[in-house]
ROLOLO-597359 format. One record per residue: residue number from 1; residue in three letters; y, x, z of N, C-alpha, C in turn. Coordinates in steps of 0.2 Angstrom, whole numbers, always signed. Layout:
# ROLOLO-597359
{NUM, 'ALA', {Y, X, Z}, {Y, X, Z}, {Y, X, Z}},
...
# end
This chain:
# ROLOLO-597359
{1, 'UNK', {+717, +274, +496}, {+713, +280, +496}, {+706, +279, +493}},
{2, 'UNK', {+703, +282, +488}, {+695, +285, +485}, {+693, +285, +491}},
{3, 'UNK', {+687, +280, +489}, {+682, +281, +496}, {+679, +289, +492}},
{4, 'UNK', {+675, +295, +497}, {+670, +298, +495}, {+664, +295, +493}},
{5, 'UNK', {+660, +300, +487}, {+653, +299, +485}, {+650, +297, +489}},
{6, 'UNK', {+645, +291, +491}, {+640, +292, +496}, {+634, +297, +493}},
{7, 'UNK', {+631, +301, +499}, {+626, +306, +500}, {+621, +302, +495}},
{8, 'UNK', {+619, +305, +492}, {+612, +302, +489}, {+605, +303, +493}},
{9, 'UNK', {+601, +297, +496}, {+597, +296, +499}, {+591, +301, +500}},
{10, 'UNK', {+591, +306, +505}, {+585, +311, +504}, {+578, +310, +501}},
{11, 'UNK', {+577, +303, +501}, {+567, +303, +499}, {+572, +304, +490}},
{12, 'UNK', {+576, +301, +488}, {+577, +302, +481}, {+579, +309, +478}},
{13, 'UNK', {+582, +314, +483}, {+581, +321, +482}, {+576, +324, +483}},
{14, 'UNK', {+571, +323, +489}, {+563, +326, +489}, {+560, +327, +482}},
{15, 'UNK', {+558, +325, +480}, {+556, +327, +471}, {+559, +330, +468}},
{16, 'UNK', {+564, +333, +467}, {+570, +337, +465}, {+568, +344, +468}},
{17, 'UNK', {+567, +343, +476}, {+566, +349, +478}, {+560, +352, +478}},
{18, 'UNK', {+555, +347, +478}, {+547, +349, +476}, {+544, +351, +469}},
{19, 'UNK', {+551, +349, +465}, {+549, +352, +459}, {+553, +359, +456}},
{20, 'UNK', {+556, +359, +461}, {+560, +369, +462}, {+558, +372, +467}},
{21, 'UNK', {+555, +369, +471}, {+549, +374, +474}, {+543, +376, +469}},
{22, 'UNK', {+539, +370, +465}, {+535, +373, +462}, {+535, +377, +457}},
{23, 'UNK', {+541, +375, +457}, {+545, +381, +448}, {+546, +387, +450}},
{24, 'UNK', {+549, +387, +458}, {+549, +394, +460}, {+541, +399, +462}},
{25, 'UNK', {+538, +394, +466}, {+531, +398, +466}, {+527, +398, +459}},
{26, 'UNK', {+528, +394, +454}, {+526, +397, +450}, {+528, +402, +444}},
{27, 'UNK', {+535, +405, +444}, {+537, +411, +442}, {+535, +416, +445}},
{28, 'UNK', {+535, +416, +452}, {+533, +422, +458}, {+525, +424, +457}},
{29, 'UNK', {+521, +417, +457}, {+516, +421, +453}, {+515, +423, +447}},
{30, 'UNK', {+518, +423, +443}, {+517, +424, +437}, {+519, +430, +434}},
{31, 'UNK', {+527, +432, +439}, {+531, +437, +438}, {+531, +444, +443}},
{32, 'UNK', {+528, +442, +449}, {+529, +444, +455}, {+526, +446, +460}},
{33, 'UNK', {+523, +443, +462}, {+517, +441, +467}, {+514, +436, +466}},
{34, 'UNK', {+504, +440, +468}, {+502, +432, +467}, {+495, +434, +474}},
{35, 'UNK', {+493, +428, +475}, {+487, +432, +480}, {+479, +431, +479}},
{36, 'UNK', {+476, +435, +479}, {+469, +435, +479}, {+466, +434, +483}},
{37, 'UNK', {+458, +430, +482}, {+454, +432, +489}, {+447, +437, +489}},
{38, 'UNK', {+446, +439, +493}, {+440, +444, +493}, {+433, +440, +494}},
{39, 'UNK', {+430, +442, +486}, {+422, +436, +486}, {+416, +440, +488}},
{40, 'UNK', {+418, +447, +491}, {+412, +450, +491}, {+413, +456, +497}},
{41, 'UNK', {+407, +462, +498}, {+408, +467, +503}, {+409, +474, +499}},
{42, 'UNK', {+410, +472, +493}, {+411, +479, +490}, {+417, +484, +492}},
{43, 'UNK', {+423, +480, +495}, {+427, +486, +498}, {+430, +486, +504}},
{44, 'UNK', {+422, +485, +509}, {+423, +485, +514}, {+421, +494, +518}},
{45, 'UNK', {+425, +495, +523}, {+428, +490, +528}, {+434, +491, +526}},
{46, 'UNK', {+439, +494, +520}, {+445, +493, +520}, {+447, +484, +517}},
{47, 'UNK', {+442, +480, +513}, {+444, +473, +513}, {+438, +468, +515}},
{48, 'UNK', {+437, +465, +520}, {+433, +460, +522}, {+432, +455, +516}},
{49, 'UNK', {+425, +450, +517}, {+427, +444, +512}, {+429, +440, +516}},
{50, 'UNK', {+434, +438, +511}, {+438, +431, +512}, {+442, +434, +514}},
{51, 'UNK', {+446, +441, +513}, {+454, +442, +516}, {+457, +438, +509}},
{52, 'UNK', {+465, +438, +511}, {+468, +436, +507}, {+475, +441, +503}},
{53, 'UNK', {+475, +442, +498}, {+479, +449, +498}, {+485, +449, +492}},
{54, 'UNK', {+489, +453, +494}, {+493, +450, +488}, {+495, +457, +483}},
{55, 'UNK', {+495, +454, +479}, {+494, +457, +471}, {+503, +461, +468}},
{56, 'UNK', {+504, +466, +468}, {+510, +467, +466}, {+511, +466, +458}},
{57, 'UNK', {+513, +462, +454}, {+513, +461, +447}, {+520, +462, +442}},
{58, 'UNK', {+523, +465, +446}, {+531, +467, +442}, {+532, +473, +442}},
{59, 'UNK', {+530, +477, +446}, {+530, +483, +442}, {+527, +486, +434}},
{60, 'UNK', {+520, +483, +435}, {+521, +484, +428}, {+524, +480, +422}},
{61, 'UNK', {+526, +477, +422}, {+529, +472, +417}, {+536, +480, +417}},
{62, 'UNK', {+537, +484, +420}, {+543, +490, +420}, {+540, +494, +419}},
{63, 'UNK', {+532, +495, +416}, {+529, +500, +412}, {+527, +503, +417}},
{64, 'UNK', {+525, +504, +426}, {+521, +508, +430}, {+513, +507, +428}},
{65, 'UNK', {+510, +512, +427}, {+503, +512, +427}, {+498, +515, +433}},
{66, 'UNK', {+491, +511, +434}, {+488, +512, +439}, {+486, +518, +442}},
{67, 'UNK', {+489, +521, +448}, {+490, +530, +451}, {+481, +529, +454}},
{68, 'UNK', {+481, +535, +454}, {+473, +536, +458}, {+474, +535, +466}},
{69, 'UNK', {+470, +531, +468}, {+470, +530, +477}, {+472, +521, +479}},
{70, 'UNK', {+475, +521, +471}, {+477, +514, +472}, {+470, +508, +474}},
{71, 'UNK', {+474, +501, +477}, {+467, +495, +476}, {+470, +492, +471}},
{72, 'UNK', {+466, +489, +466}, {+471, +484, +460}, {+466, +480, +459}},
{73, 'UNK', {+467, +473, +457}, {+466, +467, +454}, {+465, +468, +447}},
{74, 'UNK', {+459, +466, +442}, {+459, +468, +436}, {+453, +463, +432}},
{75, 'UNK', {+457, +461, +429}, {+452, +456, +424}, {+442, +457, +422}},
{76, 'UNK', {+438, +454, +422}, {+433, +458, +419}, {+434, +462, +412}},
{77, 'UNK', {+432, +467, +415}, {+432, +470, +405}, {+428, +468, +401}},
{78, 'UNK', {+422, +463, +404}, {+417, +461, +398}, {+410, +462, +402}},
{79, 'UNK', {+407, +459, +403}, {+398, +460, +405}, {+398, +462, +413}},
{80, 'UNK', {+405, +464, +418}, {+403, +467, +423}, {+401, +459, +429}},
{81, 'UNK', {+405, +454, +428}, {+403, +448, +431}, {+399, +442, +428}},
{82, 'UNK', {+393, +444, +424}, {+389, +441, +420}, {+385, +438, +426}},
{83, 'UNK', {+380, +439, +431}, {+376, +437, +434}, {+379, +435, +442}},
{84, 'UNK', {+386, +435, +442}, {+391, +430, +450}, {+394, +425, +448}},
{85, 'UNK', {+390, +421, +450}, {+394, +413, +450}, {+399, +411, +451}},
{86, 'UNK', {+404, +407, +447}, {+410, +405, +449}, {+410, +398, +452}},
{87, 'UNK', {+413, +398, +458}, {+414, +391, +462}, {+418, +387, +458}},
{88, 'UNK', {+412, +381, +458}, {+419, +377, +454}, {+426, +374, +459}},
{89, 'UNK', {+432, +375, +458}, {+437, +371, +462}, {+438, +365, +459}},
{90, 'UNK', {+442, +359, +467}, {+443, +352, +466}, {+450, +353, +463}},
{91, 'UNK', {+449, +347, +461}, {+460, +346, +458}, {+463, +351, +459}},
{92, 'UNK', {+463, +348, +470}, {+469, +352, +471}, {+471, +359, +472}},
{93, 'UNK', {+463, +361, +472}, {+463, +369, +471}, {+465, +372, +465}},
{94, 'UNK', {+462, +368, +460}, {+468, +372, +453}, {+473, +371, +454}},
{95, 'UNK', {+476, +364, +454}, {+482, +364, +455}, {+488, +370, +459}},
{96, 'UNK', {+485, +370, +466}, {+489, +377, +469}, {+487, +383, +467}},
{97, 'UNK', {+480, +382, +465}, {+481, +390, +460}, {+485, +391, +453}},
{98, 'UNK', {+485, +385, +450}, {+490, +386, +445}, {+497, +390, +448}},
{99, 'UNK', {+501, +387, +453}, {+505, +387, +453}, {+506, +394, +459}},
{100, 'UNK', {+502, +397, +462}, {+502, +404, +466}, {+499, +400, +476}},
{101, 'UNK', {+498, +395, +475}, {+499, +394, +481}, {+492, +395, +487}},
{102, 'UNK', {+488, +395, +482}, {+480, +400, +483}, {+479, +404, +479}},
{103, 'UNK', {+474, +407, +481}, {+472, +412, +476}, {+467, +408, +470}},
{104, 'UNK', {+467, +412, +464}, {+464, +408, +463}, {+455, +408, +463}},
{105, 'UNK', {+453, +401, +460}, {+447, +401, +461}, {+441, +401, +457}},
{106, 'UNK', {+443, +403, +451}, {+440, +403, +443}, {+440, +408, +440}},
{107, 'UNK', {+447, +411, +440}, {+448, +417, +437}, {+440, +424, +438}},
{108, 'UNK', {+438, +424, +432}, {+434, +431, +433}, {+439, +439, +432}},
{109, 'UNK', {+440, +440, +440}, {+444, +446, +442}, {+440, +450, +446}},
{110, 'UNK', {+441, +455, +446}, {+437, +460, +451}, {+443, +465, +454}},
{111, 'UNK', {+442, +465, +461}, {+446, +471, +467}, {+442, +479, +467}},
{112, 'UNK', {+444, +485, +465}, {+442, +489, +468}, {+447, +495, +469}},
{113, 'UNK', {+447, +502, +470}, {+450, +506, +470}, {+450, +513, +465}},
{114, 'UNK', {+456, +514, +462}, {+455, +517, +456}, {+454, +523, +460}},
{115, 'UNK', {+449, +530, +456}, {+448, +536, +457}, {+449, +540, +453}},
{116, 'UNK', {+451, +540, +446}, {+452, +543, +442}, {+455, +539, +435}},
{117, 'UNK', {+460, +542, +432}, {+464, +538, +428}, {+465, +539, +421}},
{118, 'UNK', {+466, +540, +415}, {+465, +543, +408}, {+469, +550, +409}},
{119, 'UNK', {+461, +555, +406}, {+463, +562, +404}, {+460, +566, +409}},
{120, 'UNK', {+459, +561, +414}, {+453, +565, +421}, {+448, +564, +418}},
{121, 'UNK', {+443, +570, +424}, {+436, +572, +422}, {+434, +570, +428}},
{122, 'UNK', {+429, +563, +430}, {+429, +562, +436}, {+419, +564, +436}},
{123, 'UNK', {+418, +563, +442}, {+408, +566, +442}, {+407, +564, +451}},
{124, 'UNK', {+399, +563, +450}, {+399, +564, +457}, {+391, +563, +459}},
{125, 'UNK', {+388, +570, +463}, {+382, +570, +461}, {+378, +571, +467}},
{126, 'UNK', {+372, +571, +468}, {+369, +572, +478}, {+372, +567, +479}},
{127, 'UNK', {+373, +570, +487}, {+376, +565, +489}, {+384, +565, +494}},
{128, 'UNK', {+387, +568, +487}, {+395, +570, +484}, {+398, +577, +486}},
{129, 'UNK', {+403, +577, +487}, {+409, +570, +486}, {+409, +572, +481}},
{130, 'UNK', {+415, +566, +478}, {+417, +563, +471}, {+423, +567, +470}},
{131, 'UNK', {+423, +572, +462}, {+425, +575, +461}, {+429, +575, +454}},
{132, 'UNK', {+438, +574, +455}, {+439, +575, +452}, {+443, +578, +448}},
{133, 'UNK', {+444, +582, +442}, {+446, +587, +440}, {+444, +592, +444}},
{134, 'UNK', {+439, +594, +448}, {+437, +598, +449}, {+438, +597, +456}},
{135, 'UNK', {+440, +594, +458}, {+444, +596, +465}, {+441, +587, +470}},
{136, 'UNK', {+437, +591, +476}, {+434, +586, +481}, {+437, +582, +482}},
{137, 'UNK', {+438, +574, +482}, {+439, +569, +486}, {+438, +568, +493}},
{138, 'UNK', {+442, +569, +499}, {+439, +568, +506}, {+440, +560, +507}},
{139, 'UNK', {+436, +556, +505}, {+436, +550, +506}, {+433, +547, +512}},
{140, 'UNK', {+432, +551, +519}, {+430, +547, +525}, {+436, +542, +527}},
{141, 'UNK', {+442, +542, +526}, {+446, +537, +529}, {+444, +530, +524}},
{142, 'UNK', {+441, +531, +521}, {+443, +523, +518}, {+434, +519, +514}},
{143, 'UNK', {+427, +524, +515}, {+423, +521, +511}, {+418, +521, +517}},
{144, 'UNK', {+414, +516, +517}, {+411, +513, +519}, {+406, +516, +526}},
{145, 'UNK', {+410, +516, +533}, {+403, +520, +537}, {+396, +521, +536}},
{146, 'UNK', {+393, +527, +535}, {+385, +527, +532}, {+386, +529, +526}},
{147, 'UNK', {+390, +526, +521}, {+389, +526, +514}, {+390, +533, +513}},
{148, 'UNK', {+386, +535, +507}, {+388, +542, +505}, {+393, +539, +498}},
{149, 'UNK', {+399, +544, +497}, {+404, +545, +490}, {+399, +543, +484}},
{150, 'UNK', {+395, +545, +484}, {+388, +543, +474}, {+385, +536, +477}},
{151, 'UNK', {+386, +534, +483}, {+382, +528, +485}, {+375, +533, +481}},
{152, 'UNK', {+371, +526, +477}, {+365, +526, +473}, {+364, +530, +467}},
{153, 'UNK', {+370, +529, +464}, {+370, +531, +457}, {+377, +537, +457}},
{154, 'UNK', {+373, +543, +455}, {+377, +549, +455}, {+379, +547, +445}},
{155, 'UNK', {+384, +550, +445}, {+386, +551, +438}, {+389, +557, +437}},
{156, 'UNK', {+392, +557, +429}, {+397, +562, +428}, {+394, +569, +424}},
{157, 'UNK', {+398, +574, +421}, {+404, +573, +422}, {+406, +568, +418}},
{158, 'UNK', {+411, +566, +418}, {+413, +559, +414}, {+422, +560, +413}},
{159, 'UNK', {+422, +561, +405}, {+432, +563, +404}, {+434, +554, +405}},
{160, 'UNK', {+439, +553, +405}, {+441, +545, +407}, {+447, +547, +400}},
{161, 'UNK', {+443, +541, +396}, {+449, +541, +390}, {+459, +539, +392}},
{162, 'UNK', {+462, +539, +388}, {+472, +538, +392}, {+471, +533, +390}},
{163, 'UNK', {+473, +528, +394}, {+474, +520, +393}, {+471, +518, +396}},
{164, 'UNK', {+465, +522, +400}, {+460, +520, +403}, {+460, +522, +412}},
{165, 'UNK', {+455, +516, +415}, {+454, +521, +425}, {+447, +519, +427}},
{166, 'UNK', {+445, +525, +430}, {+439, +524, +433}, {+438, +521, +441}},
{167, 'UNK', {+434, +514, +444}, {+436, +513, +446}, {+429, +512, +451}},
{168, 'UNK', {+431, +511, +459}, {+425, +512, +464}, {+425, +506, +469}},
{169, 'UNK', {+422, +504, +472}, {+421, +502, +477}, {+424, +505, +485}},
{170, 'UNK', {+425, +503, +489}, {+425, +508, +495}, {+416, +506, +499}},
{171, 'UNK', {+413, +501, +497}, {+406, +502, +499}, {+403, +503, +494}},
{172, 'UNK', {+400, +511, +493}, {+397, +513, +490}, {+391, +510, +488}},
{173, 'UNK', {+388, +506, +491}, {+381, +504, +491}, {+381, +498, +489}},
{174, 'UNK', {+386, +495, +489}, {+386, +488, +487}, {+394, +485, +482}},
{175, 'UNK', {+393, +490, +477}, {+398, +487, +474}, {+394, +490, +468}},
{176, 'UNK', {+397, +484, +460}, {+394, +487, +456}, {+400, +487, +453}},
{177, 'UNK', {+402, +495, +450}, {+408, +497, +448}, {+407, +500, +444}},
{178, 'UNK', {+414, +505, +442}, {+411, +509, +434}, {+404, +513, +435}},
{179, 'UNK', {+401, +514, +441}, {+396, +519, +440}, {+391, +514, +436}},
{180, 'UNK', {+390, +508, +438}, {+386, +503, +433}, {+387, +500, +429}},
{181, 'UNK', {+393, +503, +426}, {+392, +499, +418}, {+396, +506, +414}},
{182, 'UNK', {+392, +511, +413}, {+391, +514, +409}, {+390, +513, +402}},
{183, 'UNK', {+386, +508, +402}, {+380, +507, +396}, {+387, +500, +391}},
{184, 'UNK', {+388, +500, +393}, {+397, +494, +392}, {+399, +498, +387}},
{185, 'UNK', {+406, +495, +385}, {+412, +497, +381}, {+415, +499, +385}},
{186, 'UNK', {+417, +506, +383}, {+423, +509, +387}, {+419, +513, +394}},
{187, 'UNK', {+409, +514, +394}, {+407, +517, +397}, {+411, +517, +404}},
{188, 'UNK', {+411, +512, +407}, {+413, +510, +415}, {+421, +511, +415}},
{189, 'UNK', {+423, +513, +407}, {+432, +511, +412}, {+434, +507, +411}},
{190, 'UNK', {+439, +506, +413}, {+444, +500, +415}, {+450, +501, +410}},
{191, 'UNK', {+450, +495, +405}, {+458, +497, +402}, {+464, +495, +406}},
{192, 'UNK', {+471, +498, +405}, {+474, +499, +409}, {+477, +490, +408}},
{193, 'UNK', {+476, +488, +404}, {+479, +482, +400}, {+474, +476, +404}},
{194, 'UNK', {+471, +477, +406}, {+467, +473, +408}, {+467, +473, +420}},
{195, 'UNK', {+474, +477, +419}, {+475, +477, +426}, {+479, +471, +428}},
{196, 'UNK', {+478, +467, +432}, {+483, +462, +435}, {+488, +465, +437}},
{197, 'UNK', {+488, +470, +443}, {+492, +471, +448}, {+489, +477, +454}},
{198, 'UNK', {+491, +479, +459}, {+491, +483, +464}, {+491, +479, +469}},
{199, 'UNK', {+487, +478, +473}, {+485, +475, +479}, {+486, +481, +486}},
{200, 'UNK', {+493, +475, +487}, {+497, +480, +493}, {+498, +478, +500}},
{201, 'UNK', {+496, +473, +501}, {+494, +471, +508}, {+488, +466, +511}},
{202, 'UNK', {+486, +467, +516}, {+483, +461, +517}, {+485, +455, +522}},
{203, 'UNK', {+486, +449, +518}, {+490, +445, +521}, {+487, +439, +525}},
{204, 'UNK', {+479, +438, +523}, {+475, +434, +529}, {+470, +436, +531}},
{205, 'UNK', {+467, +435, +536}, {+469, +432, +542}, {+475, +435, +544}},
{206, 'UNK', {+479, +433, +550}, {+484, +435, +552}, {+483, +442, +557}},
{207, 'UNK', {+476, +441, +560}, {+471, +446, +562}, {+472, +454, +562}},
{208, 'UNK', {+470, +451, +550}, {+470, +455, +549}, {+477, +460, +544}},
{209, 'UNK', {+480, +461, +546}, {+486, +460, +542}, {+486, +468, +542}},
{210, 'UNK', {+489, +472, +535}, {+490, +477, +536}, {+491, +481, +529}},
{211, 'UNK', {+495, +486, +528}, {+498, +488, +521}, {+492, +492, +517}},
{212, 'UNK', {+489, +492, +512}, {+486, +494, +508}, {+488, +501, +503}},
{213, 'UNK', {+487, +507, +509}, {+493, +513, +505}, {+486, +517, +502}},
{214, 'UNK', {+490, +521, +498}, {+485, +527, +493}, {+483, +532, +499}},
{215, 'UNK', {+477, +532, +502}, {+473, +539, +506}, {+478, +544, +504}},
{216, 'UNK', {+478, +551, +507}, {+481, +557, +507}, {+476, +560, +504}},
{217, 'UNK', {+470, +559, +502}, {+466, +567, +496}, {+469, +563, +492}},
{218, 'UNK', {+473, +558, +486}, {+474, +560, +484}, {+480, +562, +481}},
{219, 'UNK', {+485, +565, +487}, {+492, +568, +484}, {+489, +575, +484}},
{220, 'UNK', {+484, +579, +487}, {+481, +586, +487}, {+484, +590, +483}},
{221, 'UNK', {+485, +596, +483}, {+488, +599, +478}, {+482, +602, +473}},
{222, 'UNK', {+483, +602, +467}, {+479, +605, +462}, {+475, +598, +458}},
{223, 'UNK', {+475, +592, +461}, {+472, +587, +459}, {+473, +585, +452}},
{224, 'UNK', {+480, +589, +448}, {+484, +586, +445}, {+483, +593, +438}},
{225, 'UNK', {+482, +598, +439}, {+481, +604, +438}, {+479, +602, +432}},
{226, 'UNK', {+473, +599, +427}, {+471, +599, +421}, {+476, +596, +419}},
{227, 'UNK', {+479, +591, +422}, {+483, +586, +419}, {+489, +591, +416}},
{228, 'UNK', {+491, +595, +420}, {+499, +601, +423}, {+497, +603, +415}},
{229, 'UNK', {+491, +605, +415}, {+489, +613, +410}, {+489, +608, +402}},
{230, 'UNK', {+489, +603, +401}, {+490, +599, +393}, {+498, +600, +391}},
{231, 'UNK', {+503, +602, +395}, {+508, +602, +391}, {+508, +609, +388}},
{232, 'UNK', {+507, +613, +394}, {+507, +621, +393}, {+502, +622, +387}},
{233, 'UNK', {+498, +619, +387}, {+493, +620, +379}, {+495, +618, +374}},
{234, 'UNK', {+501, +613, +374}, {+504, +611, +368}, {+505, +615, +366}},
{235, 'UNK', {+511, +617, +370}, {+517, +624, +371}, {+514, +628, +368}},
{236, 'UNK', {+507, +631, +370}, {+504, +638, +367}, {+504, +637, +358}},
{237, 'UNK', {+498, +630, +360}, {+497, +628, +351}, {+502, +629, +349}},
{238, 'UNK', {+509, +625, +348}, {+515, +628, +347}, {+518, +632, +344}},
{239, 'UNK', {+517, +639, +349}, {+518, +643, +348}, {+515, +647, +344}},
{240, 'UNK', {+508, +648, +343}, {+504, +652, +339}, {+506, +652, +333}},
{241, 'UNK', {+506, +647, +328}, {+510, +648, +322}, {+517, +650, +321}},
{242, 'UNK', {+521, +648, +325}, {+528, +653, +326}, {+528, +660, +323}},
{243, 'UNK', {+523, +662, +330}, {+524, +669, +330}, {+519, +673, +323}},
{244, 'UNK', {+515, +668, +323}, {+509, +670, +316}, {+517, +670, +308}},
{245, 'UNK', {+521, +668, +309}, {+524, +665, +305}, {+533, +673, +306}},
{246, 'UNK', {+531, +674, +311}, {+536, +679, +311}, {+534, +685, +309}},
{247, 'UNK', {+527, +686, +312}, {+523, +693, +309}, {+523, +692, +303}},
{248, 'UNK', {+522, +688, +300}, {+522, +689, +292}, {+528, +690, +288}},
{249, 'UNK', {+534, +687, +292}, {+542, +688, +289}, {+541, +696, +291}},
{250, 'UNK', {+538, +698, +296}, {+541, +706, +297}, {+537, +713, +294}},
{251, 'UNK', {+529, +707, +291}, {+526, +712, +288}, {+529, +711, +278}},
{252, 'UNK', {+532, +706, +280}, {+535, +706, +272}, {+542, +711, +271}},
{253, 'UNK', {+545, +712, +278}, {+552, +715, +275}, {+550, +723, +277}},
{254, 'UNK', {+543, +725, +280}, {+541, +732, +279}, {+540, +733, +273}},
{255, 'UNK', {+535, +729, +270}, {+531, +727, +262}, {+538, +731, +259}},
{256, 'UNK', {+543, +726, +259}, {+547, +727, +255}, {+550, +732, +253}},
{257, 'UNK', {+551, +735, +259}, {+555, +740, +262}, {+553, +748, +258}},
{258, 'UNK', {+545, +747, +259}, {+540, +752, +259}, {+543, +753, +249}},
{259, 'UNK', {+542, +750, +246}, {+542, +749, +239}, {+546, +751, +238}},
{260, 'UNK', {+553, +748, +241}, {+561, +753, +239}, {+560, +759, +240}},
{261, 'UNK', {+558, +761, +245}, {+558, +769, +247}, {+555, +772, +238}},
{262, 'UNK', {+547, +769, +240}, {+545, +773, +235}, {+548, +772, +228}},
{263, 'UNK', {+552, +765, +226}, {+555, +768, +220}, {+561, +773, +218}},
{264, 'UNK', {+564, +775, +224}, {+570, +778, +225}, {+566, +785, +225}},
{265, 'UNK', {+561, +787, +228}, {+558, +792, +228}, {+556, +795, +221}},
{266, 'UNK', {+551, +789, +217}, {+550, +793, +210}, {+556, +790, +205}},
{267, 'UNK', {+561, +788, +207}, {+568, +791, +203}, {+571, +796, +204}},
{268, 'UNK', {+570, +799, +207}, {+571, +803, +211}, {+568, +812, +208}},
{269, 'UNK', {+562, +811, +206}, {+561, +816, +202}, {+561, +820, +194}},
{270, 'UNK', {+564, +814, +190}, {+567, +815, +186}, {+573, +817, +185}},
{271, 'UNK', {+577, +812, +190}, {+585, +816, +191}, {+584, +825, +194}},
{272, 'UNK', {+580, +824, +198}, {+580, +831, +201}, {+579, +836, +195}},
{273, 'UNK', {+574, +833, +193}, {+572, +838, +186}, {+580, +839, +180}},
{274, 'UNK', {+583, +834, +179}, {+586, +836, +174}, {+594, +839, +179}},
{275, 'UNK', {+592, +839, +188}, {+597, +844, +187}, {+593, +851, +187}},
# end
């Protein structure tokens, strides 16, 4: 009898296995999930610094784009992280950030909460509420106790180009968002190409754990109302020429009509005459 294979010795398979782990955590972040940490107070008290949060990245690679209410994860668009220092990380902190296993720690990103998306009219003026497409924001569940909705800086009205979000802090007082950088490219929005992801839980401390959902003002009804009214305006423009385009078919076949009458008419009196 065939003796059986002998097992291949585990420390000779360890390395196998540590390199399909990191193959796997590095698709996962890359494809999937990845996690962030919070370097500031800007969207407290709904994110402390130093939570740990994770980033939803696969929906949009399926074409979803950023809803109003949302928190996301989003690139600098340019100039808004000019004056906050980047820590430098050791080895092995690139290292696990490379591959998802910290957040990472160089990347210039910024966390806030979108309020307004392309083709909205957002504004926000005294001392609020923030008002979009005309219709209040009840943001006490989620910004900052004491803080007023304009924080410092009232703006607006401001239309939000499509392709584009406008984007807040939940501490109004201490976050510098789109209300300050106006004076930038893209007048404080956010391309939507320059989103990482949705940030849908908080995952550290263990304390702190807790899902990351969209507030209730913003499913309110009528929120959605200018957006509703852009098809119907197609529809109308549409139509106008149509109907411009029928009246003239109907004032051509009276036109026409009118003419045979009258030529039937004065043929009409010379026959009469010669009877």
């Amino acid at each position: 009898m065939k003796k059986g294979k002998k097992p291949r010795a585990f420390w000779k398979e360890l390395p196998i296995l540590i390199g399909i782990a990191l193959l796997l955590a590095l698709l996962i972040k890359t494809f999937l999930v990845q996690a962030f940490s919070i370097p500031s107070d800007s969207m407290q008290d709904t994110l402390q610094r130093g939570d740990r949060v994770l980033v939803d990245k696969l929906t949009p690679w399926f074409g979803a784009k950023p809803q109003r209410g949302e928190v996301v994860v989003f690139h600098d668009p340019g100039g808004w992280l000019n004056e906050t220092p980047t820590p430098e990380p050791n080895p092995v902190q690139k290292v696990l950030s490379f591959i998802g296993l910290m957040p990472s720690a160089e990347e210039k990103d910024l966390i806030k909460r979108v309020i307004a998306v392309g083709g909205d009219t957002v504004e926000c003026h005294g001392s609020g509420p923030v008002k979009v497409n005309g219709k209040a924001l009840k943001e006490s569940s989620y910004i900052f106790p004491g803080a007023t909705p304009c924080g410092d800086r009232a703006f607006g009205p401001i239309h939000v180009p499509k392709g584009r979000i406008w984007v807040m802090g939940d501490h109004r007082d201490d976050s510098l968002d789109s209300r300050y950088h106006q004076n930038l490219k893209g007048r404080g929005t956010v391309s939507e190409d320059e989103v990482v992801g949705r940030a849908f839980t908080i995952a550290w401390p263990v304390n702190r754990w807790a899902t990351l959902p969209v507030p209730d003002t913003f499913d309110q009804p009528g929120l959605d109302k200018a957006m509703a009214a852009a098809p119907a305006a197609l529809g109308l423009a549409g139509a106008v020429p149509l109907v411009l385009w029928r009246r003239r078919r109907q004032a051509a076949g009276l036109t026409v009509g009118a003419v045979g009458d009258a030529g039937a008419t004065t043929g009409a009196g010379p026959e009469g005459g010669r009877e």
